[in-house]
C-alpha positions as CSV (number, residue, x, y, z in Angstrom):
1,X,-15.6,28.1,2.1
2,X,-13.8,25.8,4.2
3,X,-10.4,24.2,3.5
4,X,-11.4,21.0,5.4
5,X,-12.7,18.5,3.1
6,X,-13.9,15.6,5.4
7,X,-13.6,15.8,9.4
8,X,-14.0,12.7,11.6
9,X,-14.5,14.2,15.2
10,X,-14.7,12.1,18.0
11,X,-16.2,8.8,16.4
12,X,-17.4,5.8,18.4
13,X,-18.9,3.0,16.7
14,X,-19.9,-0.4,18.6
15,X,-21.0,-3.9,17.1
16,X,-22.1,-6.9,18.4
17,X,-20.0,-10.7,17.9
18,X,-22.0,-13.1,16.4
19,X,-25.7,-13.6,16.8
20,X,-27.5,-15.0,19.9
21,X,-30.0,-17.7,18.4
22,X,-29.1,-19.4,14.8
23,X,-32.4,-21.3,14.9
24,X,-36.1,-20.4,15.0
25,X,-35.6,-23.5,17.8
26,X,-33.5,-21.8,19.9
27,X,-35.5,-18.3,19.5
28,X,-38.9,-19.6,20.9
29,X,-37.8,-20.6,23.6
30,X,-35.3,-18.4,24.9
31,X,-38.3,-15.4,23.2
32,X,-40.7,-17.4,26.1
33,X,-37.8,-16.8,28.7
34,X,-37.4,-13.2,28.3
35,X,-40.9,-12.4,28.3
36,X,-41.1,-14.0,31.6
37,X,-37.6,-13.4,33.3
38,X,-36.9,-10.3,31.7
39,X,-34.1,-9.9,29.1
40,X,-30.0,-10.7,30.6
41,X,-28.4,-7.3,29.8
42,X,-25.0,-8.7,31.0
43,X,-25.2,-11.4,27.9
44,X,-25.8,-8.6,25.5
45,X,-23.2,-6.3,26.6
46,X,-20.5,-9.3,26.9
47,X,-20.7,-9.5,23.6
48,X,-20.4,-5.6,22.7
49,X,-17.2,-4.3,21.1
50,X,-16.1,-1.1,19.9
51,X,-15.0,-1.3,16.3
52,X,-13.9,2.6,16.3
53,X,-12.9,4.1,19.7
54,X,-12.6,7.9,19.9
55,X,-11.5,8.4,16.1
56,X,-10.3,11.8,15.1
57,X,-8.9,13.4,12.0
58,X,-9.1,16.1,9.6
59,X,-8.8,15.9,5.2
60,X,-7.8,19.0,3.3
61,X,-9.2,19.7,0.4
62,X,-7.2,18.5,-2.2
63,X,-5.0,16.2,-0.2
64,X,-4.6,12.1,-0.6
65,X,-4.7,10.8,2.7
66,X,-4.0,7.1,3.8
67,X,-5.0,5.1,6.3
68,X,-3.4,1.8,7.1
69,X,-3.6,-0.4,10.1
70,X,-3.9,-4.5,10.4
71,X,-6.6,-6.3,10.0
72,X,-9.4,-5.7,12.3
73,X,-8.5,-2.2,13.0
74,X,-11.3,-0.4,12.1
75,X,-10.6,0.7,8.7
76,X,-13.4,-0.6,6.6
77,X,-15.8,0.7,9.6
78,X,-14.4,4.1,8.5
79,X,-14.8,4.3,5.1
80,X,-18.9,2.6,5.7
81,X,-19.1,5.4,8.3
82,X,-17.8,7.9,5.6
83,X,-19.7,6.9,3.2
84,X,-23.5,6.7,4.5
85,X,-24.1,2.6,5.0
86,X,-24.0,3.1,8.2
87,X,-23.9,5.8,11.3
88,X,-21.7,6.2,14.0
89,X,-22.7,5.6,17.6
90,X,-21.4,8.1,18.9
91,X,-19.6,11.5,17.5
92,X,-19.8,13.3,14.1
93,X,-18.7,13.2,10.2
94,X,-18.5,15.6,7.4
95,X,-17.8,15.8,4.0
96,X,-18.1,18.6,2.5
97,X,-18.7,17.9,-1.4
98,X,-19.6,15.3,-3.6
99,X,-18.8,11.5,-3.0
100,X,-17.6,8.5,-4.9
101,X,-16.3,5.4,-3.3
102,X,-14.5,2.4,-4.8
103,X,-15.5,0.2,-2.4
104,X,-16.6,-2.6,-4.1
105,X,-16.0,-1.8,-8.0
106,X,-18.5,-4.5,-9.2
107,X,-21.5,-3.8,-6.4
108,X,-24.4,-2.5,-8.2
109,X,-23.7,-4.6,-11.1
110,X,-26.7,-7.2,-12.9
111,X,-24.8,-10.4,-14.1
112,X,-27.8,-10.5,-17.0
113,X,-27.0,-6.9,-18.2
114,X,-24.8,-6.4,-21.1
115,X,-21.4,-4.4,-20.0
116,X,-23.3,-1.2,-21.9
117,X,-26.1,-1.6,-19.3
118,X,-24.7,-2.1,-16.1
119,X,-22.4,0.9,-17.3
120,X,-26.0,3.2,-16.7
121,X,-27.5,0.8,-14.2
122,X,-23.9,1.6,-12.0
123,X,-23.5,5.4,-13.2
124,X,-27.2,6.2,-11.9
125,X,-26.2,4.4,-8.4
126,X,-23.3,6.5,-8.1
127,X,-25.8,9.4,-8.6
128,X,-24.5,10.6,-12.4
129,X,-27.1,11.4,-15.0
130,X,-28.2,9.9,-17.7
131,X,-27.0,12.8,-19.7
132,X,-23.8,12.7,-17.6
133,X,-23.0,9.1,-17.9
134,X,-23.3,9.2,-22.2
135,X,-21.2,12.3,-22.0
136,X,-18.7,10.0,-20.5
137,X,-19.9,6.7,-22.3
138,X,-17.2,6.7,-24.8
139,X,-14.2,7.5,-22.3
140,X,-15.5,5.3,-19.7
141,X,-15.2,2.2,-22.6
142,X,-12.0,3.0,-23.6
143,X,-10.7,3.6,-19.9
144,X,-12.1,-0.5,-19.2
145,X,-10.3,-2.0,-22.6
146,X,-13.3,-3.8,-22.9
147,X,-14.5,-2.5,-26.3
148,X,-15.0,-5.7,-28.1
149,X,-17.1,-6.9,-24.6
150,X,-19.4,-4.4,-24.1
151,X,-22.3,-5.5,-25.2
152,X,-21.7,-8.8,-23.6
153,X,-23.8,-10.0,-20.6
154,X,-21.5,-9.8,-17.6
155,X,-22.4,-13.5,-16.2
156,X,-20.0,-13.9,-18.6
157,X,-16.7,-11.6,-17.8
158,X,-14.3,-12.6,-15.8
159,X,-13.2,-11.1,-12.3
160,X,-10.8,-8.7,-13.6
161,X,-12.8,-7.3,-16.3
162,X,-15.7,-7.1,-13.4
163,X,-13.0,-4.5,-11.7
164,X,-12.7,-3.0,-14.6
165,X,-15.4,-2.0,-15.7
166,X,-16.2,-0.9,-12.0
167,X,-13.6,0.9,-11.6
168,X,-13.8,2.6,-14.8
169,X,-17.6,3.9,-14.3
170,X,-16.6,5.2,-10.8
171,X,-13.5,6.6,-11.9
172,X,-15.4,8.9,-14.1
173,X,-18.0,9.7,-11.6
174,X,-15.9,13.3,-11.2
175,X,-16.7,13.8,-7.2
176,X,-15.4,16.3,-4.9
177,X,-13.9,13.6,-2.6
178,X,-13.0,9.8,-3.6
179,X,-13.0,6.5,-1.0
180,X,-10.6,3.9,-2.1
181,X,-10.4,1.1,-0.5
182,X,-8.2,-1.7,-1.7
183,X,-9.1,-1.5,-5.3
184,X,-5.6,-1.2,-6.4
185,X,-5.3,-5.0,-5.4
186,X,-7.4,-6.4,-8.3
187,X,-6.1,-6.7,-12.2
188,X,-3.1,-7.2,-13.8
189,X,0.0,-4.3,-13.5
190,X,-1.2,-2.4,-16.5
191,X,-4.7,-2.2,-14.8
192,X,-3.7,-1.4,-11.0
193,X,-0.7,1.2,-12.9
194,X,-3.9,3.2,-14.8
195,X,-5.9,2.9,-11.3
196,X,-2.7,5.4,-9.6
197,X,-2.7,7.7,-12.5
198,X,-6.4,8.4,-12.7
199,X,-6.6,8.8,-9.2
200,X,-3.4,11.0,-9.6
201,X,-5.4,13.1,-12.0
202,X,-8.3,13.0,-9.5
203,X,-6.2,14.8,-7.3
204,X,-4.8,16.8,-9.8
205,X,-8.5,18.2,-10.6
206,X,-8.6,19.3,-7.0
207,X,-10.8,16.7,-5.4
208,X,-9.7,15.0,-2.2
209,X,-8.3,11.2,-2.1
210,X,-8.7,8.5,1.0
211,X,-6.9,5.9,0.4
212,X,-7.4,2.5,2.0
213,X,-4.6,-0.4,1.5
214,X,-2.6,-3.3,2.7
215,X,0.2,-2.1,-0.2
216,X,2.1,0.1,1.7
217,X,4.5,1.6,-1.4
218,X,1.1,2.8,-3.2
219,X,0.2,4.9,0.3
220,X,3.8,6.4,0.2
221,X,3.6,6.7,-3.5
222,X,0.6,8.4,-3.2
223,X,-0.6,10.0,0.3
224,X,1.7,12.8,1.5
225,X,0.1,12.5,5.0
226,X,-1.3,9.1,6.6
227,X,-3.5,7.5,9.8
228,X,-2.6,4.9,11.6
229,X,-5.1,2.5,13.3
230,X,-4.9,-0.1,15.6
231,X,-7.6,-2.2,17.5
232,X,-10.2,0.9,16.1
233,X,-8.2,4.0,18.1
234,X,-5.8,6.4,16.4
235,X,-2.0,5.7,17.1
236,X,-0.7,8.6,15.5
237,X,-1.6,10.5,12.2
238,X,1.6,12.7,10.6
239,X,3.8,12.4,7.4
240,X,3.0,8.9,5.2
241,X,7.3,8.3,6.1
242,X,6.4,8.8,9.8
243,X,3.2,6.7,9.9
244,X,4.5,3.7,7.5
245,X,7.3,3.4,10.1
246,X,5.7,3.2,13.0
247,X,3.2,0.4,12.1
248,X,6.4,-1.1,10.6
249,X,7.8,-1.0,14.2
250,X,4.4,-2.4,16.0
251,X,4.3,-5.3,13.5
252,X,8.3,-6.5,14.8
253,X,7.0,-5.5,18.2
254,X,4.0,-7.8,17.7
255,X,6.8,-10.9,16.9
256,X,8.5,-10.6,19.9
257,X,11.5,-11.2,19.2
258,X,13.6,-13.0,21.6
259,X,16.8,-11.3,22.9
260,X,18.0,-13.6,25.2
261,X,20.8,-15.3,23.6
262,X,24.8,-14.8,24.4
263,X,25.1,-13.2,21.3
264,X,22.3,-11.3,19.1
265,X,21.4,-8.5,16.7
266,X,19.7,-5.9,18.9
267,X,18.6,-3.6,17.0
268,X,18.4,-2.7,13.6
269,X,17.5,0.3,11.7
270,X,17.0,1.7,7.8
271,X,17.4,5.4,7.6
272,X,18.7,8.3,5.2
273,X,20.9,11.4,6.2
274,X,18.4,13.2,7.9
275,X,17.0,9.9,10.6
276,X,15.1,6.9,9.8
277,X,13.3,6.5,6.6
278,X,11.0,3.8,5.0
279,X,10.5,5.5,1.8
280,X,13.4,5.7,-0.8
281,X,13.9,7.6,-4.8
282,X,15.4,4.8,-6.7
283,X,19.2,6.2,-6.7
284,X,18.9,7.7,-3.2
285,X,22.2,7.1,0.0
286,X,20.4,4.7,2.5
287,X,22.2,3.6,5.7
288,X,21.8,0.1,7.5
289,X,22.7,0.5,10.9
290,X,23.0,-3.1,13.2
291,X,23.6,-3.0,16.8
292,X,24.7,-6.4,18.4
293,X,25.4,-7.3,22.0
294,X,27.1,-10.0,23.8
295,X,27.0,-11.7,27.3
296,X,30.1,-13.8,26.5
297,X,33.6,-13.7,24.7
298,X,33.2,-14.0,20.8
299,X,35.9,-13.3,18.0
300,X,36.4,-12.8,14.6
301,X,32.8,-11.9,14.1
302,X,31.1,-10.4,10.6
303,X,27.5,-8.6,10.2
304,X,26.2,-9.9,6.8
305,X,23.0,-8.3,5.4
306,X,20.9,-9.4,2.4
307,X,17.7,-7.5,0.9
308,X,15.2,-9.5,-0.5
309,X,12.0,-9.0,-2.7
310,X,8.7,-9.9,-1.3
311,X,9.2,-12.6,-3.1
312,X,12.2,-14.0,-1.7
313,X,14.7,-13.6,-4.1
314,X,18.5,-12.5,-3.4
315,X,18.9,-8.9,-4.2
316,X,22.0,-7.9,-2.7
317,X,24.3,-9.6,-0.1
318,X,27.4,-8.4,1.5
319,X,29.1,-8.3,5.3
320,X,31.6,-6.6,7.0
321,X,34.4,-8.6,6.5
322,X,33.4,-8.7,2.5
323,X,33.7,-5.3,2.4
324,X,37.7,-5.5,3.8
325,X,36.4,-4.4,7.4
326,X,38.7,-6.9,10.3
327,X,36.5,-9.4,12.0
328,X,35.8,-8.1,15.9
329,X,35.6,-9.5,18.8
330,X,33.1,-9.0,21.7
331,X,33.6,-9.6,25.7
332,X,30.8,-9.9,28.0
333,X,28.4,-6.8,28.6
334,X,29.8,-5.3,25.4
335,X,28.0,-4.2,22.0
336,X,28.9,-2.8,18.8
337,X,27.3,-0.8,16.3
338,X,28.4,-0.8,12.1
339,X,26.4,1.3,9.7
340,X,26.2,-0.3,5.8
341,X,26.1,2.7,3.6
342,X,24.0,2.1,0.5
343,X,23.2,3.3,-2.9
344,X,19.8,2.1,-4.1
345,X,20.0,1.5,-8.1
346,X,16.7,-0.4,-7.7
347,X,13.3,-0.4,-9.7
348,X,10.3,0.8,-7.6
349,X,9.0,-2.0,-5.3
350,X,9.0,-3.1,-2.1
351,X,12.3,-4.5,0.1
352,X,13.2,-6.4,3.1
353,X,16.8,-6.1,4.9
354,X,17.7,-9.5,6.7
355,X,20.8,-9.2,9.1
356,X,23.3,-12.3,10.2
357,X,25.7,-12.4,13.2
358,X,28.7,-14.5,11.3
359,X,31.9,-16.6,12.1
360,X,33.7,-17.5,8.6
361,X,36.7,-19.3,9.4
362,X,34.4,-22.0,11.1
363,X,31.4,-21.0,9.0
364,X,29.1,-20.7,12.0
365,X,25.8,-18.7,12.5
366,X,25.1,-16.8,15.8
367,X,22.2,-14.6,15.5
368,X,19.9,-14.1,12.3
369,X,17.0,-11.3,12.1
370,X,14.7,-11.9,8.8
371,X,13.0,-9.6,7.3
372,X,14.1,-7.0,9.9
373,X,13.1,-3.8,8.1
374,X,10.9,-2.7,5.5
375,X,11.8,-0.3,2.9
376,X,10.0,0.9,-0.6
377,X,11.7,2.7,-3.7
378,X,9.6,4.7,-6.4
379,X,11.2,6.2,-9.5
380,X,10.2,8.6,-12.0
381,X,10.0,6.6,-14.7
382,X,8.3,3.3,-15.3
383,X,11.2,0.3,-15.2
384,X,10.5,-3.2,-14.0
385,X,12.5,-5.8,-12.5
386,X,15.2,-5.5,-9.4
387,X,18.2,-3.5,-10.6
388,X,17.1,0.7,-12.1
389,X,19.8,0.8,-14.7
390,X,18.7,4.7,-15.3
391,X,17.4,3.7,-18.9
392,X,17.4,6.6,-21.8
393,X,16.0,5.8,-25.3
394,X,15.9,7.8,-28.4
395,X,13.9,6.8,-31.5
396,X,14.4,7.7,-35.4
397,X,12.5,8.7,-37.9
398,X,10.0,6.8,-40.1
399,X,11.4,5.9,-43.3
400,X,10.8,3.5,-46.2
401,X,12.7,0.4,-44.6
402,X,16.3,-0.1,-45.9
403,X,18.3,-3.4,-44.1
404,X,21.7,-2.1,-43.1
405,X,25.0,-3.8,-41.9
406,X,26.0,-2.6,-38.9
407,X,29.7,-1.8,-38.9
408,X,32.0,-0.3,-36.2
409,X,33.7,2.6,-38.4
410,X,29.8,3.2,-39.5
411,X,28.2,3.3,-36.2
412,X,27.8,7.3,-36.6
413,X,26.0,7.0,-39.9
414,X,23.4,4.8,-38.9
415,X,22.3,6.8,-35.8
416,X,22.8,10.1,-37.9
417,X,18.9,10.7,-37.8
418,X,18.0,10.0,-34.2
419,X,16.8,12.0,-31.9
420,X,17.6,13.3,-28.3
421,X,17.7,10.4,-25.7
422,X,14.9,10.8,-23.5
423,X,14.5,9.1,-20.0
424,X,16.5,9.6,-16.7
425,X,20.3,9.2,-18.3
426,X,22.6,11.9,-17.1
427,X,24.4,13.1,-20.2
């Protein structure tokens, strides 16, 4: 049997922009034209685009594989051509086992059906028994929360408990190879944080994950290898790492940046010991490097970088001069380069490094980049917030409840009976 699970080989795929006629006026006439003067080819093929342009790539068995690119690169034109709706214009696609995709959770879905219905309406669309689907009834439930509204009509559920319930029946749906496609974008955390593990435990089982998103830490957390599209061709396909930078790098590109100033950051650049690097373990040695250049004479100058959520909020801010590094100067035609080195004690999430060109004695602002880089953090256990604070807990034992005064001398006693700390402490 092969080891290739899904393999896109040379894949065209062309659409048409809007529609010629949007009235049964317009059509009559114009119908009365063509039969006479013959139909304009020109017109048609003016407004003919390729939506995929010579796609190519292989899936393993067993391997989660992203694909990211900005909108309007082809990626939902993929996962349609993947999945059967529709057929490529040119070129071929396999998949070699059994298919599930979470497309659109709620499609399928009757608003006048109870929860308990549209849990068999859904299962038989996604090709499960009947037998299969009340195998799995009972998990299925309990995987949604929505015990206490499953036999209510879903008219009535809200949008998150449409996903779900969606997501739950085609969760369970057991197939050889699973489409997702922005799913993880819907819910609440606890929701999109039991999405990753199931789809974790998909993978686990041996099926084959494609995973479709704009969130780019989930596609690092998750996909080993990625695809990167742009304008429906492949840029490059490689390591998640590899992939997430480079579209990082087109996106800056894409501002265009203007370097024409007497004094300005040049370049910037996040990356660990062994070369650039997007994706970070909360704890790991990251390096900043900035590289500014100068067409004049400057003095007592300071590189100050900040790291921000997406949100916007203050993480960390520091410069060179902070630090107890002098203040340099710069003559024309000259550049320097300074390399922040960095210890990230932060929660899992997603961070941006913002770089200033600085003056402090007259408090004066040369040059400022924001939201230079991109960089993501994951961790092995589940903490929230900014800071990691490398959390450990240990519990007692259950015992008929006795209120105790907590003195210092007695500190000893009253732990006496717990256990090990468990979490990621170093004892």
């Amino acid at each position: 049997m092969s080891n290739i699970a899904v393999e896109v080989d040379h894949v065209f795929k062309k659409f048409k922009r809007g529609e010629l006629y949007d009235s049964l006026r317009d059509l009559v006439p114009a119908l009365a034209s063509r039969f006479i003067k013959g139909q304009n080819k020109q017109v048609i093929e003016e407004r003919e685009f390729w939506a995929l342009h010579d796609v190519c790539f292989q899936v393993e068995r067993g391997e989660a594989f992203g694909i990211i690119g900005s909108n309007g690169s082809g990626k939902s034109t993929i996962l349609k051509l993947l999945c059967g709706i529709i057929k490529p214009t040119k070129g071929t696609i396999k998949a070699n086992g059994t298919l599930s995709a979470l497309i659109e959770v709620s499609a399928g879905f009757h608003p006048d059906l109870t929860g308990r219905e549209n849990i068999f309406l859904n299962g038989a669309i996604l090709g499960m028994s009947r037998k299969e689907i009340q195998k799995r009834f009972d998990a299925i439930v309990a995987f949604s929360g929505l015990v206490e509204f499953i036999d209510t009509p879903v008219k009535r559920y809200s949008s998150g408990m449409f996903a779900r319930l969606g997501f739950a029946v085609a969760a369970h749906v057991d197939p050889n190879i699973l489409i997702v496609d922005e799913v993880l974008s819907v819910g609440d955390f606890a929701f999109q944080k039991k999405c990753m593990e199931r789809m974790t435990q998909v993978m686990h089982n041996g099926a084959t994950v494609l995973f479709v998103s704009h969130n780019l830490r989930a596609v690092a957390d998750l996909c080993p290898r990625s695809l990167l599209l742009d304008r429906g061709r492949v840029l490059t396909v490689g390591p998640t790492d590899e992939v997430i930078r480079k579209y990082l790098v087109g996106a800056q590109e894409r501002q265009t940046r203007k370097l024409d100033r007497e004094l300005c950051i040049s370049d910037i650049q996040v990356r660990g010991l062994g070369g650039p690097r997007n994706h970070f373990q909360s704890g790991d040695r990251a390096y900043v490097d900035v590289e500014v250049y100068s067409r004049g004479n400057y003095e007592r100058l300071a590189v100050v970088i900040t790291i921000k959520t997406p949100e916007l909020v203050e993480v960390f801010n520091t410069s060179t001069e902070r630090l107890g590094a002098s203040s340099f100067s710069l003559h024309e035609g000259e550049g320097l380069t300074c390399s922040f080195a960095l210890d990230l004690h932060l929660a899992p999430g997603t961070y941006y490094v913002s770089v200033w060109l600085h003056r402090y004695d007259i408090q004066k602002e040369y040059d400022h980049w924001e939201s230079a880089e991109t960089f993501f953090v994951s961790a092995e256990h589940d903490v929230k917030g900014v800071a990691n604070l490398y959390p450990a807990v240990r519990i007692g034992e259950v015992k008929e409840y006795e209120p105790l005064v907590v003195q210092a001398e007695s500190e000893d006693r009253v732990v006496t009976n717990l256990g090990t700390y468990v979490g990621s402490r170093k004892e």
